[in-house]
N, C-alpha and C positions, 0 to 999 in steps of 0.2 A: 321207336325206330322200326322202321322194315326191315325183316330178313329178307334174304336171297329167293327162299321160296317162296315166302309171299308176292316180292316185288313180278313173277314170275306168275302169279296166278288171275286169270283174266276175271274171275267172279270177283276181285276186289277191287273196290272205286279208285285205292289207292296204287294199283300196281301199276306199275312202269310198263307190264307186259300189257295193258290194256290201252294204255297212251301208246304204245307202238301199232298193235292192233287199230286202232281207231287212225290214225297217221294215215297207213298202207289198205285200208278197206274202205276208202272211197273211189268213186267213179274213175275220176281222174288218174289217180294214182294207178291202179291198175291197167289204166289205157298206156299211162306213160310206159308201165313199167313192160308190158305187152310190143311195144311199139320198140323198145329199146333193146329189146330183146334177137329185132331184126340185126344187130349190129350198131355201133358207132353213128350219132347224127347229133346235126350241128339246132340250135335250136328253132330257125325256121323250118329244117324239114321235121324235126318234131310235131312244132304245130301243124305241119299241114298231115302228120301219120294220125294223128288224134283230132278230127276234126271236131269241130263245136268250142274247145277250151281257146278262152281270150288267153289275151298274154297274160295278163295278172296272175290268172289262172295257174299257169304254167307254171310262169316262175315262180309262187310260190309253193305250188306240189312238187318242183324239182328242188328249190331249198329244204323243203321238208324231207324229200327223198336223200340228199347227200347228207342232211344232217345226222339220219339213220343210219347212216352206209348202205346205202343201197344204191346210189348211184354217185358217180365221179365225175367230175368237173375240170374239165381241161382247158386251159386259157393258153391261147399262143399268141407271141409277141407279133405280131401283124398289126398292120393300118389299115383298115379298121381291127381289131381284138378279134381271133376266130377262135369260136368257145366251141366246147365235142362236148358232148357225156355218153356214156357209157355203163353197163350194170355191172355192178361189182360181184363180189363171187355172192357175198349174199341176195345181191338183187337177183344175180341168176336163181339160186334157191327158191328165190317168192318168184319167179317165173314159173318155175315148174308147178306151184302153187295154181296160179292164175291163167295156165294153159289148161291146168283138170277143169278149172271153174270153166273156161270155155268150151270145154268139149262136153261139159256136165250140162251147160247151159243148149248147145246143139240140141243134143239127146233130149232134153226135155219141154226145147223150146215148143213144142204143138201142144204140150200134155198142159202148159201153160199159159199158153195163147185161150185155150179151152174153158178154162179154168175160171182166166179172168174173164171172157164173155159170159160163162152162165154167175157168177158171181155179180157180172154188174146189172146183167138182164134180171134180176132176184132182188133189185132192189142194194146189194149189199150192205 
């Protein structure tokens, strides 16, 4: 049986917190969750705030994303079904998350651009 801490510690194959981790640290996921952080939107303007992700795509990193709590799913009785999502307070949390990795990625993006040309010029 797993305890609490372990399920909690990312170095184990078996933790929960590493299946959450892995979940939330793809591409996608952080665009969505980047993109939703503008406010409330239905899932076309989604797609088009995240460009490149098919629908497939989407919908299943937004099933993945509510399944976490990380984002809400709002269905209103209309014809046709108008669906919102929105980040929930934790999804706000992994926002603030995912705005340093932005600003992290700004700030180093020349040092890294750099990086990978002499790396590939060298054969790699």
């Amino acid at each position: 049986m797993v305890t609490k801490q372990e399920d909690a510690d990312l170095r184990r194959a078996d933790s929960l917190a590493r299946e959450i981790f892995s979940d939330v640290a793809n591409k996608w996921a952080l665009l969505i969750i980047e993109a939703l952080g503008e406010g409330t939107l239905r899932f076309s303007e989604l797609r088009n705030q995240v460009q490149g992700v098919s629908h497939k795509m989407l919908t299943q990193n937004l099933r993945m994303l509510e399944r976490n709590g990380l984002v809400d799913r709002r269905v209103y009785p209309t014809v046709p079904p108008r669906v919102e999502y929105r980040l929930t307070e934790a999804g706000e949390g992994l926002r603030a998350t995912v705005d340093g990795m932005c600003v992290w990625t700004h700030q180093f993006f020349g040092h890294i651009e750099t990086a990978r040309r002499r790396f590939d010029e060298n054969g790699g």
